[in-house]
N, C-alpha and C positions, 0 to 999 in steps of 0.2 A: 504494500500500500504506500501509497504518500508519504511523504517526511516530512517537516520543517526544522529548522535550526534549530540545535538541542535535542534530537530524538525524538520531539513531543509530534502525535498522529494529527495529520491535518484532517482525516476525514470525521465525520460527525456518525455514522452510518454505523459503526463500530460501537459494541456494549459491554458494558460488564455487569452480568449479573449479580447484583450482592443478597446474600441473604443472609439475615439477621436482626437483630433485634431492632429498636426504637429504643432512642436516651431524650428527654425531655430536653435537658441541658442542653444539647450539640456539643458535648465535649467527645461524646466517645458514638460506634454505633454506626446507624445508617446516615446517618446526616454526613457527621465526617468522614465514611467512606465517599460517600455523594460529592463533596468537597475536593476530595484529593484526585479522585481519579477524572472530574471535571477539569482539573489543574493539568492534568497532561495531554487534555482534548478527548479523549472519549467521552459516552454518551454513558447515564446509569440506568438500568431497568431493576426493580427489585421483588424479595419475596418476605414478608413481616414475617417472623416467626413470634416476635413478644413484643411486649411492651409494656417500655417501663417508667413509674413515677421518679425521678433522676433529678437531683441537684449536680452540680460539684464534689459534693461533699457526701455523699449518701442515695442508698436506691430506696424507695419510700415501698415500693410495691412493684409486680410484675403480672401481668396474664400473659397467659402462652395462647398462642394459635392453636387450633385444631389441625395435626398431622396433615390431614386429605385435602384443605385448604393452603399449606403451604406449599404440596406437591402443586395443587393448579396452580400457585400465584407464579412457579417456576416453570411449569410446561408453559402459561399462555404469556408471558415474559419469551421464552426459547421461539415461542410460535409468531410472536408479533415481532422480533428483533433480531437484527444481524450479533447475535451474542458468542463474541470470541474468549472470552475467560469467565470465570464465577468465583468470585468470594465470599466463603464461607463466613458467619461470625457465631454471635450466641444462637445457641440449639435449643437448652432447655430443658430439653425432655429427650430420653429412649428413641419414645415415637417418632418426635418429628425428624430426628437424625435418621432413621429405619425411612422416614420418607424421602427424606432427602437425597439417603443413596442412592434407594428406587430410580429418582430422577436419573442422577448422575450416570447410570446404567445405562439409560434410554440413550444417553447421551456421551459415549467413552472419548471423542475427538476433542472434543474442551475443557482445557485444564483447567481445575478446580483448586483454589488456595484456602486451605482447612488453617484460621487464626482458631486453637482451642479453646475459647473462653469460657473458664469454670469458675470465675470472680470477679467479683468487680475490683476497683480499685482501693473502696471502704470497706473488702472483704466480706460483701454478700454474695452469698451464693448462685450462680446462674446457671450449673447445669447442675443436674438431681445427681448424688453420688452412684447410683444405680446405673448412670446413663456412660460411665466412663469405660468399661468395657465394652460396649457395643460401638463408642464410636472408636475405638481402637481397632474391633475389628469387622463392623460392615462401612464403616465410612474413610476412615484413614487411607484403604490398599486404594481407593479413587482418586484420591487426589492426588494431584502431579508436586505439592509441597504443601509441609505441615510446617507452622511456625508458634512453637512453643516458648513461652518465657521457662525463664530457669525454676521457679514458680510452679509453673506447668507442667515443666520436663517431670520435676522430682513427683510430684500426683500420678503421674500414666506411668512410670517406670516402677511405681510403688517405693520410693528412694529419698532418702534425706539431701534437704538441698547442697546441691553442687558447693563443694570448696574452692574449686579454680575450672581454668580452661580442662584441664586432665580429663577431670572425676566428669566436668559436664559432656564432656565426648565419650567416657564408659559408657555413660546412660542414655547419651543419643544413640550408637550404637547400639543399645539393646533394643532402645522402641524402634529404629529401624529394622532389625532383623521381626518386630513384628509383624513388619506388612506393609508402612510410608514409602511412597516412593523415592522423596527427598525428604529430611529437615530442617530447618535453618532456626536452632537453637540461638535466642536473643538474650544476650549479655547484660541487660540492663538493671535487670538486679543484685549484681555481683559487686564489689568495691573496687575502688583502685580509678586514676585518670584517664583509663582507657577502658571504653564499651568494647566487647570481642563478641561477635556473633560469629556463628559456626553453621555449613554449609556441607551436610552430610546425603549424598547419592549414591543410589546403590551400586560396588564396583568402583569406586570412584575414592580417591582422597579430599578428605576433608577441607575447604576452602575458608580461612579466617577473613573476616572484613571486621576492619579494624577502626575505630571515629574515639574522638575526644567524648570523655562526658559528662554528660549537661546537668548540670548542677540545679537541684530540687525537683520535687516530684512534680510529674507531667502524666495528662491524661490522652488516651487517643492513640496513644503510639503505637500500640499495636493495630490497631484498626489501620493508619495510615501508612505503615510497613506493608501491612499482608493487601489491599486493596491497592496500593501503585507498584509492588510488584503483581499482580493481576490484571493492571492496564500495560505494563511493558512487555508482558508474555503475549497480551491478545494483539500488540500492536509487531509481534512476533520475535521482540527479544528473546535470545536465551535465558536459561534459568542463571547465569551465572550476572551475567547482563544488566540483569533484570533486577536482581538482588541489590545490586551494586548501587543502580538508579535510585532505586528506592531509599534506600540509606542516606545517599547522598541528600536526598529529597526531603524526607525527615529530620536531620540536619539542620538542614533549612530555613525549613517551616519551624521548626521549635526555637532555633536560634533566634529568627527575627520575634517569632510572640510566643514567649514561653506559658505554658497553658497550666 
């Protein structure tokens, strides 16, 4: 497709499906994935799974969608849209992940970026503890990368959080021999002036990308990692590429208005 200066897609035709939750705030969610992947020139089409009462500071309350309603809101999304990637966000629930993959099945040519979200940032819970094995193994082997916090890693791996770069690549290795296509383990809860995010494919040597880091807590980052690598894949970057962008992107954006 087309280019312009910067990498960024000139065409408008181009989607990324995001599916996930609602944050009242706009700090985290579908709004700022709406935001970020708007910023590199594609189009957003999306699928609610929940929705939630949200400050800054706290989730007040959450309803989840009905499974069979967020599989349509993703087939008639796929059906009305030139859609070349999907990012995944808050699930919820067993069910709606069980419907989710469903989709994703109908649909194997489009990479899918699975952000695990099982917390929020004020430590409420956003997927049922019940719901963690199923998305490890009908939903994960789908998707073309998983983008875990260290946080997250040590939950799916059953493991006490990572001590350094080492331990956090043990543990990525194991949930990758689960079934992930790729990882890309996010550094950002770890200490020390440098963020290290790790970049684990199967076959493949581990890839470190390496950024300064930013000093007090920030919300969204996940969401805007996992959805602008999801607009660089669909505008056909590689996954290493793509990664990199993104990073670079987040950066950014946090630097100029730290959130």
């Amino acid at each position: 497709m087309d280019r312009k200066d910067g990498g960024r897609a000139l065409s408008q035709n181009l989607n990324v499906l995001v599916v996930g939750g609602s944050d009242s705030s706009g700090g985290a969610g579908i709004a700022r994935d709406i935001e970020t992947i708007s910023s590199i020139g594609l189009r957003t089409c999306v699928a609610v799974t929940a929705v939630t009462v949200q400050t800054h500071h706290a989730v007040g309350d959450i309803r989840h969608m009905q499974p069979g309603l967020v599989a349509d809101q993703m087939r008639a999304a796929l059906q009305a849209n030139a859609v070349a990637a999907i990012k995944i966000g808050m699930l919820a629930t067993a069910q709606i992940i069980a419907a989710v993959a469903a989709v994703l099945r109908e649909n194997p040519r489009i990479p899918a970026i699975l952000d695990p979200v099982l917390a929020s940032s004020s430590g409420r819970q956003l997927l049922e503890p019940g719901a963690i094995d199923v998305m490890k193994r009908d939903l994960m082997p789908l998707c073309r990368l998983v983008t875990p916090n260290l946080i997250e890693l040590a939950v799916l791996t059953g493991s006490e959080l990572a001590a350094g770069d080492d331990d956090a690549l043990r543990q990525e290795r194991r949930l990758l021999a689960e079934g992930p296509q790729a990882l890309l383990v996010k550094g950002g809860h770890a200490e020390g002036p440098r963020s290290t995010d790790i970049l684990l494919s199967r076959g493949r040597e581990p890839i470190r990308f390496d950024m300064p880091r930013l000093a007090g807590p920030v919300r969204g980052t996940g969401c805007i990692l996992a959805s602008a690598i999801a607009a660089y894949l669909a505008i056909g970057d590689s996954i290493e590429k793509a990664v990199l962008q993104a990073k670079l992107l987040v950066f950014e954006k946090i630097s100029k208005n730290p959130m």
